[in-house]
N, C-alpha and C positions, 0 to 999 in steps of 0.2 A: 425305318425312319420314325421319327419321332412326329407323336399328332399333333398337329399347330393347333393354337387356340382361340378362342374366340374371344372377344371382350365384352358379350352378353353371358357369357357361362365363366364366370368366374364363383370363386370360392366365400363371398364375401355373405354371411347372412344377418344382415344388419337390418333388411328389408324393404320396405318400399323411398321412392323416393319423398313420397308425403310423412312418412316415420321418419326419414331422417330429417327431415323440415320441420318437426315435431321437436326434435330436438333443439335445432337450430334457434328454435324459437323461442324456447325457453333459455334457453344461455342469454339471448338479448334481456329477455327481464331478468336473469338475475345477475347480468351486470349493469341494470338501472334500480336498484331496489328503493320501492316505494314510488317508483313515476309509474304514472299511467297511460298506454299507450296505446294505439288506433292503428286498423289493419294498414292504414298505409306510411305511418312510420314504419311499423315491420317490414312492409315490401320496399319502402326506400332502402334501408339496412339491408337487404339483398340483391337489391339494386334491379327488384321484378317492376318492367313496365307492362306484362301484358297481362290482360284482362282476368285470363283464365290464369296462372300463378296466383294473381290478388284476390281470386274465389276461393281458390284452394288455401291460401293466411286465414280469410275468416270461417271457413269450417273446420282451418285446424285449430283457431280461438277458440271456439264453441265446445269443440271437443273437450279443449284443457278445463274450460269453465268445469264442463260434465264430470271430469276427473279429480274434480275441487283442487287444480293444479293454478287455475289462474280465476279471480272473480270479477264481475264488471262493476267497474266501479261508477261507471254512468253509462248511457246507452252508447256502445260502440268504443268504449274506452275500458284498458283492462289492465289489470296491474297482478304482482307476483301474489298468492297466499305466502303472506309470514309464518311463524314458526319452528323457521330455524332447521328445516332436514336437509338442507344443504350442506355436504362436508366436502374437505379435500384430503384425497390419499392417493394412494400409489398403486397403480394395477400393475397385478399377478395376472398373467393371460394364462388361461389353458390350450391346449393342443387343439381343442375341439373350437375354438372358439368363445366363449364363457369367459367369463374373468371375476376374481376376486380383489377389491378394492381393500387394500392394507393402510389402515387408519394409527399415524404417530397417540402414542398413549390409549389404544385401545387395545384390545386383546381379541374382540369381536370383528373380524373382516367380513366386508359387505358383498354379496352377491351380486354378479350382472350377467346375466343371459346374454347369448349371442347376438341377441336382433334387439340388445338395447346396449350396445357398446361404443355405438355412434363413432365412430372411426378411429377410436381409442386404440393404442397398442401397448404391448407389454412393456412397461417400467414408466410410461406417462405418469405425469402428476396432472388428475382430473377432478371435477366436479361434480358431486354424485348427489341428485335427488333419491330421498331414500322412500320407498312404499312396503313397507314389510308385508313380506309374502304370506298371504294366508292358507295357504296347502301348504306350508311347510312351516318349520320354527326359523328360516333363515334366514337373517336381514335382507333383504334384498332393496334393488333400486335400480336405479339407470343413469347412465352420464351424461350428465348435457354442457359437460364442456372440457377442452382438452386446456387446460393451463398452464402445462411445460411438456414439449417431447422428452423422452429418454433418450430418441434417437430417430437420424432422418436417414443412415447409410445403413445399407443393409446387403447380405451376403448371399447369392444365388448363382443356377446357371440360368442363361438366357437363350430361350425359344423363340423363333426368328418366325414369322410369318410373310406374305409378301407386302402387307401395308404398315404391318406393325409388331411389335415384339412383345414378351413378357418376362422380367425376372419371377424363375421359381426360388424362393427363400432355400434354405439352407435352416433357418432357424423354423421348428414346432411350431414354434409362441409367435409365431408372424402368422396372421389367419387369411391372410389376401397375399394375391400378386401380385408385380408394381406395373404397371401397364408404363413399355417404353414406346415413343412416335419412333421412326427410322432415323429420324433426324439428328437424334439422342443418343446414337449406339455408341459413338466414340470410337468404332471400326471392331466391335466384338464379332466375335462370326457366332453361328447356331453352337449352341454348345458349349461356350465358355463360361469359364465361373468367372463372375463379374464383381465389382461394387456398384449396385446401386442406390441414387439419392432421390428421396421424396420428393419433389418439386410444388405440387398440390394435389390438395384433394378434391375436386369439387363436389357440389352440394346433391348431384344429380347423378354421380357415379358411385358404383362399386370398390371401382379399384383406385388407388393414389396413382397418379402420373409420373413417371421418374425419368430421371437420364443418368448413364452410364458415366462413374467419375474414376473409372480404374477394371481394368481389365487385368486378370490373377495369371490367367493361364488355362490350362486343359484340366478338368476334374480329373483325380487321382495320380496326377504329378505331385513328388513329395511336397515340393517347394509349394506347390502352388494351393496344395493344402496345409500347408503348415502359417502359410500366408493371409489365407482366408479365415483361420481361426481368428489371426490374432486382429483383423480386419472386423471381424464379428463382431470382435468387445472394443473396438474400438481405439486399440495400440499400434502403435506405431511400426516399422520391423525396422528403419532408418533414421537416419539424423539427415536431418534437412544442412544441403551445402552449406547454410551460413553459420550451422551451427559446429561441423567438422570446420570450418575455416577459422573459428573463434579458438576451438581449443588446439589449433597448428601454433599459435602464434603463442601460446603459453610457455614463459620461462619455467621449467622443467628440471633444472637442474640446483644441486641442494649448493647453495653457496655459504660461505666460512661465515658470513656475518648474518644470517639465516639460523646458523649451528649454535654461536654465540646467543639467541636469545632464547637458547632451548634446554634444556636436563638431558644429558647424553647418560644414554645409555649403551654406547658402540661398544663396549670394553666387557658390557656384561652377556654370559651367552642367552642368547635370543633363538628362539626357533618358530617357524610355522607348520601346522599342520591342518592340512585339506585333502579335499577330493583328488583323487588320481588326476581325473580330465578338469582340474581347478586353473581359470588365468588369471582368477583376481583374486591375492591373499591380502584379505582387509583385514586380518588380525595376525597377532604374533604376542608368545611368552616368553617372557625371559625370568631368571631364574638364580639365583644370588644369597649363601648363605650368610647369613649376619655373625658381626662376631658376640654376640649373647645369645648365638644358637639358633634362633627365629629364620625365619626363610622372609625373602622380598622376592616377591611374583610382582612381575611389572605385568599387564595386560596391555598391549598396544593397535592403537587401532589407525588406519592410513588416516591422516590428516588434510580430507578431503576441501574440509572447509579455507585452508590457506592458499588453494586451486581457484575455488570456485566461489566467488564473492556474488553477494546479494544483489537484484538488478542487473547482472552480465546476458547475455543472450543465451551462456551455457546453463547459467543458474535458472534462466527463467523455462529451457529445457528439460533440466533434470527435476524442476519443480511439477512440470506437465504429466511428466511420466508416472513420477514419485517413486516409483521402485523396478527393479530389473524384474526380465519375463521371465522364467526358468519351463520351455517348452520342454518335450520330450527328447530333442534332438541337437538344441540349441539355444542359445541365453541372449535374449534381447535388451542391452544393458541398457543400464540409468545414465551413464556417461561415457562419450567418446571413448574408443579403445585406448587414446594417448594416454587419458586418466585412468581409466578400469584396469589395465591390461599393464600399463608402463609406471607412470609417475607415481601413482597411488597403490602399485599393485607392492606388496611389501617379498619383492624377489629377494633370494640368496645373492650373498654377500655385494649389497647394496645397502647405500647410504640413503635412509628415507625419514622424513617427516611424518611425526604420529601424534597424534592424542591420547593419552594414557591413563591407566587408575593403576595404581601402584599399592599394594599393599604388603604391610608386615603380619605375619600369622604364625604363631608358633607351633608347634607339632602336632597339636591335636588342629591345627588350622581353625584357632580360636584369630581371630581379628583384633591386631593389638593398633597398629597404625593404617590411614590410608594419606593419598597424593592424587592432586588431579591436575594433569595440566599439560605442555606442547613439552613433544620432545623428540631426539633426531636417535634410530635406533640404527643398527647393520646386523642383520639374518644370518648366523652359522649357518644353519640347515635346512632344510625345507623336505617335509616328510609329509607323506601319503601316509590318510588314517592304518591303513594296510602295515606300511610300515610302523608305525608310533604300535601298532596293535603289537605286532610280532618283540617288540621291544618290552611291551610290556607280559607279554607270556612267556619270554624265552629269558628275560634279562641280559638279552646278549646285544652287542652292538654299539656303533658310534651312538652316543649322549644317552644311552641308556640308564644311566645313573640317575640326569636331570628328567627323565620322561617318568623313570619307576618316581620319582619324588615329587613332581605333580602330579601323576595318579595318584595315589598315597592318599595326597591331599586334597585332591578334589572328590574321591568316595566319602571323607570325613564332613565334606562341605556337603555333599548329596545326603551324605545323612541327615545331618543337620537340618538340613531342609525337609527332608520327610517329613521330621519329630514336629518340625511347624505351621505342618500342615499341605504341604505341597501335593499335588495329585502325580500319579507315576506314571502319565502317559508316553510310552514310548513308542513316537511316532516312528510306523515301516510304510518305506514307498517302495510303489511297483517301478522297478527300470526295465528295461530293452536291452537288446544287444542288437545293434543296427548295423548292416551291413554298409557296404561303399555308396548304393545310393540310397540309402534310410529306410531301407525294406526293414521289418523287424523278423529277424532269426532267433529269437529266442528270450523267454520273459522271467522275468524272477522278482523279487523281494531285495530287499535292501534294509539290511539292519543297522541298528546301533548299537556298536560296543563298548568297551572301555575309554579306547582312543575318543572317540565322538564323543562320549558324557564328558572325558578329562576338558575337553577346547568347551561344552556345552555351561559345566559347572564354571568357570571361570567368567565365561561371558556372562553369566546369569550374575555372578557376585560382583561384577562391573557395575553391568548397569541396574542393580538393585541398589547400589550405593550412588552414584551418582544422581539418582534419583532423589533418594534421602538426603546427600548434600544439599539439594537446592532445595525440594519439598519440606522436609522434616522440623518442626519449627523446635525452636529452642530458646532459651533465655533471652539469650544475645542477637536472635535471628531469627526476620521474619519468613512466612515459604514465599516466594516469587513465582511467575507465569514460567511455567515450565509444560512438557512434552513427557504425557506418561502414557505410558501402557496399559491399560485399564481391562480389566475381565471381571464382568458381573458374577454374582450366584447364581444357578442355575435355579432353571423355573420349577417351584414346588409339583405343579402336574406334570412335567415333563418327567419330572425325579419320582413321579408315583406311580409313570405309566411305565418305566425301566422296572423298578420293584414287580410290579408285575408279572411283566414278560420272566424277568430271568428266574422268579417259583418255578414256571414251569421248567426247566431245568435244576431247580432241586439246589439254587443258591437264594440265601438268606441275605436280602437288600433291605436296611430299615432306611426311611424315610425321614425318620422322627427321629435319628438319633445327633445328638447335638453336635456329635463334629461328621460331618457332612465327607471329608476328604479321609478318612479315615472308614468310610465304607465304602467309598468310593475304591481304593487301594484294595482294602481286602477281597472286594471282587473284584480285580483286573486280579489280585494274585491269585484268587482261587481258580480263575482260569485258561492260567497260563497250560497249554500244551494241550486241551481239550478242543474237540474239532470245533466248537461253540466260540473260543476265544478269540479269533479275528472279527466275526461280529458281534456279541456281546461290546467289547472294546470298541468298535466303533459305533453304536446307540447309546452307549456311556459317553461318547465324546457332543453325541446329537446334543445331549442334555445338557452340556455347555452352553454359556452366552459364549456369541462371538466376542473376541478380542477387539481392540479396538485401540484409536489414536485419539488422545485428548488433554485439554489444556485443565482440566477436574478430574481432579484425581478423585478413582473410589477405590483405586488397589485392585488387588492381580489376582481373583480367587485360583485360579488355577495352580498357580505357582505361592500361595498363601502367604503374598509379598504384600503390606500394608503403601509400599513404595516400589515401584517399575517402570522403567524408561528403557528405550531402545538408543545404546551409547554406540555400537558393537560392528556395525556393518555402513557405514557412509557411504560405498562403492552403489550398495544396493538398494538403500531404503533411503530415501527425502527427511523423514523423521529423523534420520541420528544426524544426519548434516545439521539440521533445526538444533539436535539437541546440541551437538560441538561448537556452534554458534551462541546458543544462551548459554552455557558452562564459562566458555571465554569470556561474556560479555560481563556474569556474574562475579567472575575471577579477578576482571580489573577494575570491579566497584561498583557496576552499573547498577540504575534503577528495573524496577521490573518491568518487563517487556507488557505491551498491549496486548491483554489477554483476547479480545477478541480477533487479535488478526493473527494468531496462534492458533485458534480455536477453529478459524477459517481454515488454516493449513492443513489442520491434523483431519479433518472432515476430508479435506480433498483425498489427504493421503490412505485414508482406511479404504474411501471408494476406488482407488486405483489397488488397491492392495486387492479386494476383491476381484475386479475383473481380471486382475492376474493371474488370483488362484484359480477362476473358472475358468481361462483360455488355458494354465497348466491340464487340468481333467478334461478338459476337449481334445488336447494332444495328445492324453493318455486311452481315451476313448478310442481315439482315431485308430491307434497303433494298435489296441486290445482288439477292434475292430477287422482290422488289415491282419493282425496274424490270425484272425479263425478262418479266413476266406478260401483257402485253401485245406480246412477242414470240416468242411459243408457233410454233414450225413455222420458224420464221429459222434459216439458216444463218450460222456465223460459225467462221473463224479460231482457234484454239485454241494450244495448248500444252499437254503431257502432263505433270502438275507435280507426279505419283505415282501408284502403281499397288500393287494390292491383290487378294485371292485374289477379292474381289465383284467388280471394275471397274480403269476409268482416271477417274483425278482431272483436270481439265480446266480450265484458264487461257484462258480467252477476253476478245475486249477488252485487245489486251496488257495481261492479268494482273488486270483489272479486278474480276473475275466469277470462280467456281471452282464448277462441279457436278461431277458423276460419270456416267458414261458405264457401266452394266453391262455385264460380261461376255457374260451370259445373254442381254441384244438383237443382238448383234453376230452376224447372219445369216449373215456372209458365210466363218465357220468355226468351228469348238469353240475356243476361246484358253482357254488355263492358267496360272495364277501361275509367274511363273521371278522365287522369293523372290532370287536371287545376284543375277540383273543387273537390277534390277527393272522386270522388262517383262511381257508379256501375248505367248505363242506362238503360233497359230494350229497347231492337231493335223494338219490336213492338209495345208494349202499353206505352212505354214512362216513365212505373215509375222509380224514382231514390233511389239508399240508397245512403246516405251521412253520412261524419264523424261524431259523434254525434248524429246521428237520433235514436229513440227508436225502436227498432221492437222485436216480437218473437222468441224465436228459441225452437229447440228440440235440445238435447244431444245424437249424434249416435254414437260415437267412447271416447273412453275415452285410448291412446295407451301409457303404462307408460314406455316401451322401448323408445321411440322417444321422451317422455314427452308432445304429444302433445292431443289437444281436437278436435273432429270435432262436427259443430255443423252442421244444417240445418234450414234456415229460414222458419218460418210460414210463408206462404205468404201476405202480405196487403187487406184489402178487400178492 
C-alpha cells in the first residue's frame, strides 16, 4: 500500500507563515508606490481582525524597516524604498525547488532560493525584489508578487487519504502537492492519474488547494499516458462537439463555378509525396515541360483558407491550437478530420482546391518566372518517400522520368543554397515500431534522403518567394504586414563555448571567421560518421536562436534567407493559413494588414509551436523510457552527451536512449563538476569523463512516472 499523507509534511520550503506574510506585504506596497501606509491598512488588505495577526504586521513592518526594504515616513506610517530593484520576468523552476527569474533583454537571470519563491511556479510571470547576494557573484532576490500564472492545471496521480487527498505532480518543476478536500475528487479513486486545478493558495498554507477537473485513467495505460502528456502542456487530444458539428456542415465538394475562378492545373501531371502512415497531403508537385525547354514546377498547397474563414468557430479552434501535435503514436490535428484527412487532404485522383507558387526554371534551375495564386489541381500518384527514393536510385518505375527531373533540380536548388550561405542541418528523429497496443518493440533513426530533400527543397523555394513577393521592397512596391519566419544569429558565447568543446576532439571551429555558416558546415562535415557526430551536431544546433513567428522581419540565419515565410503546410501550422490569407488579400489590391494584430498572432503561434515540440520529446521520452524497462541490469555502449554538478548525461544505442548516470554512485572515486571543460574529475585518481567520451554503463532504473532513466557507469580499467 501506498503511505497516505499528511498536509503538515508536505514538500513546500518556502517557510514560515510570518515569511510568507513578509512577502505578502510587500507586494501591497509595491502596488501602491509612493503611499504611505499603517499597520492596519495592511491587516485590512488581508482582511486580519485578530489582535495577534495585527502584532505580527508590525514586527513584520519593523523588520522590513531593518532591511532598508521599507522606511517610516512618520511614526507608524510606512512607505516602499525607491530605487528601482523591482523587475518583472519569468521563472525557471528547478527540480529542487530554487528558481531562476528570466529577464526580456537581459542576459543576466536572477536567482531565487527555495524559501523566497513565495508560491511562485514554473513559467509565472513575477515580481522580483532584487538583494544581490554577497557570498556569491549571483544576482539574487525574491518574489513578492505572482503577476500572471503560466498555469493552474496540473498533471499527477492522486493519494486518497480518509479526510482528504493529494495530487502527486508528474512534472519536477512543480515543487508542492495540490492538497485535494474529498469533495473535489470528481470520483477519482487512489491511484489515478488525474488533472488537477489550483483553486487557491492561502496565505497560511503550504500547499495550493485543488479539485479534480478530469480523471486520465490508470498510470501506464498507453492512452492514458499519451493523454497526460499532452494534458501537461496544455493541448488539447479533442475537438469540442461544436466544433466537429461546425465542420459536418461544410460544403466540401469542388463545384464547376469554384473551378472557373481558379488556374487548373488537372491536365498537368501532379504528384504527392509523404510518409507511409501520412493522412493529410498538404502539398503536391506537378511538373510540365515548356516549349523553350524550361520546366514549370507548380508547388501546390491544400487551400485551407477557402474552408476555414476568419471569425468561424472552426477558425477560431484551429487558431487556439495553432499547429498539429505529431506525438510518438499519433497526430493531434489543427483541424477536424473532414478538413485534415478528406477535403484538404490533396488524395489521388481527386479534384481539389490549392494555393500555389508556380515557377519557371530552366536547367541549371536558374528562376526565370514565378505565379502565386488559387488553383484547382487532380493527383496522378501519391508516393511514399520510400517509393519516390527507389525511383530515384533505380530509374525504374511508373513517373520516374518526372521524379528523376525534380531531383535533378532540386540538388541544383540545394546547392544553390549552400553557396549562400544555408547551414546543412540534416534533421534525424528517433521512431518506434509500436506494437497493437503501443508497447514499443523496437527503436531506430529515421533519415533523410533524396526523396525528403527533393519535397524539402521546393517547399523551402516556395515559401522563400512568397515571402519576398510581399516583403521585398521595390521601385514600384512597398513591403506590407506579412508573416515571416525569422531565425536570429547565434549567440557569440554560445559559438565560443562549441569552439572549445570540439579542440578537444581535434576539429578547428573559428569563431571570428566572417562567414559563420561556412564553419558551421565544415564541421557538421568533418564529422559525419565519427562516433562524436550525433552530438557534436546537436551543441551545434544548441547554438542556434530559436526560430520563430513574426510580423518583423530579421531573416532566416539558418536557412541564409534574407526573406522566409511558412506558405507550405495550412493542414498543420496557424501561420501558413495567416499567410494564404494575406497573399490573397495582397493579390486583389488590399491595403496592408494591422501589423500589430499579426504580430499578436504570430507570438501565440511560436508559443503553441513550442509546447508542441516539448509534449512531441515527452512522448519520446515516455517510449525511450518503456522500452529499457525490461532491460533493467543490461549493459550497453554509451556516449557522454553532457555532464552536470548531479551526474553524466548518457547516449546509449547510438544516441537512441539518453539517462543519467549520478555522480554520488560512481564507487570507484569522489568525481567533481569541472563547469570549464565540462567533465566530471575523479579527487583521487585523477580520472576524467568528458562530453563525448565513450564508456560503459548498466541500466538500474527505468522510472516511467518521471520519464526518466538512471544508468550506472562501469568503471574504466
Amino acid at each position: 500500500m501506498s503511505k497516505k499523507r499528511k498536509p503538515n509534511k508536505k514538500k513546500r520550503k518556502s517557510g514560515s507563515f510570518k515569511h510568507d506574510l513578509m512577502h505578502q506585504i510587500i507586494a501591497v506596497f509595491d502596488k501602491n508606490p509612493g503611499k504611505s501606509l499603517t499597520y492596519k491598512q495592511i491587516s485590512n488588505a488581508f482582511g486580519f481582525k485578530d489582535i495577534s495577526n495585527k502584532k505580527l504586521i508590525v514586527v513584520i513592518l519593523d523588520e522590513l524597516v531593518a532591511q532598508n526594504k521599507l522606511y517610516e515616513t512618520q511614526k507608524g506610517k510606512y512607505s516602499l524604498k525607491s530605487g528601482g530593484s523591482f523587475i518583472e520576468g519569468k521563472v525557471d523552476m528547478t527540480s529542487r525547488g530554487a528558481a531562476y527569474i528570466i529577464v526580456d533583454d537581459s542576459d543576466s537571470d536572477i536567482y531565487i532560493s527555495s524559501r523566497n519563491t513565495n508560491t511562485a511556479l514554473h513559467g509565472d510571470i513575477v515580481k522580483v525584489n532584487i538583494f544581490s547576494g554577497k557570498l556569491s557573484q549571483k544576482i539574487e532576490g525574491e518574489i513578492v508578487e505572482i503577476v500572471e500564472r503560466a498555469n493552474t492545471e496540473f498533471v499527477g496521480v492522486i493519494e486518497k487519504s480518509k479526510n482528504f487527498s493529494f495530487v502527486i505532480t508528474d512534472n519536477n518543476r512543480m515543487p508542492v502537492d495540490i492538497f485535494i478536500s474529498n469533495d473535489k475528487l470528481n470520483k477519482a479513486n487512489d491511484g489515478d492519474k488525474v488533472v488537477a486545478q489550483i483553486t487557491e493558495w492561502p496565505l497560511d498554507k503550504k500547499n495550493p488547494f485543488g479539485r479534480i477537473v478530469q480523471v486520465l485513467g490508470r498510470p501506464g495505460d498507453h492512452d492514458t499516458e499519451m493523454h497526460a502528456i499532452l494534458a501537461e502542456y496544455g493541448l488539447p487530444y479533442e475537438f469540442p462537439p461544436k466544433v466537429e458539428k461546425d465542420a459536418s456542415k461544410l460544403a466540401i465538394e469542388v463545384s464547376p463555378e469554384e473551378i472557373k475562378k481558379r488556374r487548373d492545373f488537372r491536365a498537368v501531371t501532379t504528384l504527392t509525396i509523404d510518409p507511409e502512415d501520412a493522412k493529410d497531403f498538404d502539398d503536391a508537385l506537378s511538373l510540365k515541360k515548356l516549349k523553350n525547354g524550361n520546366w514549370e514546377v507548380g508547388v501546390h498547397i491544400a487551400d485551407v483558407s477557402h474552408y476555414v474563414k476568419p471569425g468561424t468557430i472552426l477558425d477560431n479552434e484551429a487558431f487556439k491550437r495553432a499547429t498539429s501535435v505529431y506525438l510518438v503514436d499519433r497526430v493531434v490535428p489543427m483541424l477536424p478530420e473532414v478538413l485534415s484527412n478528406q477535403a484538404c487532404s490533396l488524395r489521388p485522383h481527386e479534384t481539389k482546391l490549392c494555393f500555389s507558387a508556380v515557377f519557371e526554371l530552366d536547367n541549371d534551375a536558374k528562376l526565370i518566372n514565378e505565379w502565386f495564386g488559387r488553383t484547382v489541381i487532380f493527383s496522378d500518384r501519391r508516393f511514399t518517400y520510400e517509393e519516390a527514393q527507389e525511383r530515384i536510385e533505380t530509374k525504374e518505375g511508373d513517373y520516374a522520368e518526372e521524379i528523376l527531373t525534380l531531383d535533378t533540380l532540386a540538388k541544383k536548388l540545394r546547392e544553390q543554397r549552400f553557396k549562400k550561405g544555408s547551414i546543412a542541418f540534416d534533421r534525424i528523429e528517433v521512431k518506434f515500431n509500436l506494437d497493437k497496443d503501443g508497447n514499443p518493440i523496437g527503436v531506430y533513426f529515421k533519415e533523410s534522403k533524396d526523396a525528403n530533400k527533393l519535397i524539402e527543397e521546393f517547399m523551402l523555394l516556395a515559401n522563400k518567394k512568397v515571402a519576398e513577393f510581399i516583403g521585398k521592397p521595390t521601385k514600384t512596391k512597398k513591403p506590407k504586414t506579412f508573416v515571416y519566419r525569422i531565425h536570429d544569429e547565434p549567440n557569440q558565447e554560445k559559438l565560443l563555448t562549441l569552439s572549445n568543446f570540439v579542440k578537444k576532439f581535434g576539429y578547428d571551429f573559428n569563431v571570428n571567421d566572417g562567414d559563420m555558416s561556412h564553419s558551421i558546415n565544415s564541421l557538421i562535415a568533418d564529422v559525419q560518421g565519427k562516433n562524436e557526430e550525433n552530438l557534436i551536431e546537436q551543441l551545434a544546433i544548441r547554438t542556434m536562436a530559436k526560430a520563430e513567428y513574426s510580423s518583423k522581419n530579421i531573416g532566416h540565419y539558418g536557412l541564409g534567407f534574407p526573406y522566409y515565410s511558412h506558405f507550405t503546410s495550412p493542414i498543420r501550422r496557424y501561420p501558413d493559413v495567416m499567410v494564404h490569407r494575406l497573399l490573397q488579400h495582397y493579390l486583389d489590391g488590399g491595403n496592408s494588414a494591422e501589423q500589430q494584430e499579426v504580430e499578436t498572432q504570430c507570438k501565440h503561434s511560436s508559443k503553441m509551436e513550442v509546447l508542441a515540440t516539448e509534449a512531441e520529446r515527452a512522448s519520446i521520452k515516455y517510449k525511450q523510457v518503456e522500452f529499457l524497462q525490461d532491460k533493467i541490469g543490461e549493459e550497453f555502449e554509451g556516449v557522454i552527451s553532457g555532464v552536470s554538478e548531479w551526474g553524466l548525461y548518457v547516449e546509449i544505442m547510438n544516441g537512441l536512449c539518453e539517462g543519467m548516470a549520478r555522480l554520488r554512485d560512481m564507487e570507484d572515486d569522489f568525481y567533481t563538476y569541472d563547469e570549464e571543460n565540462f567533465a566530471a574529475v575523479g579527487r583521487k585518481y585523477g580520472d576524467i569523463y568528458r562530453m563525448g567520451d565513450p564508456l560503459r554503463i548498466k541500466v538500474m532504473r527505468a522510472d516511467l512516472a518521471k520519464k526518466q532513466l538512471d544508468f550506472k557507469v562501469i568503471p574504466q580499467n
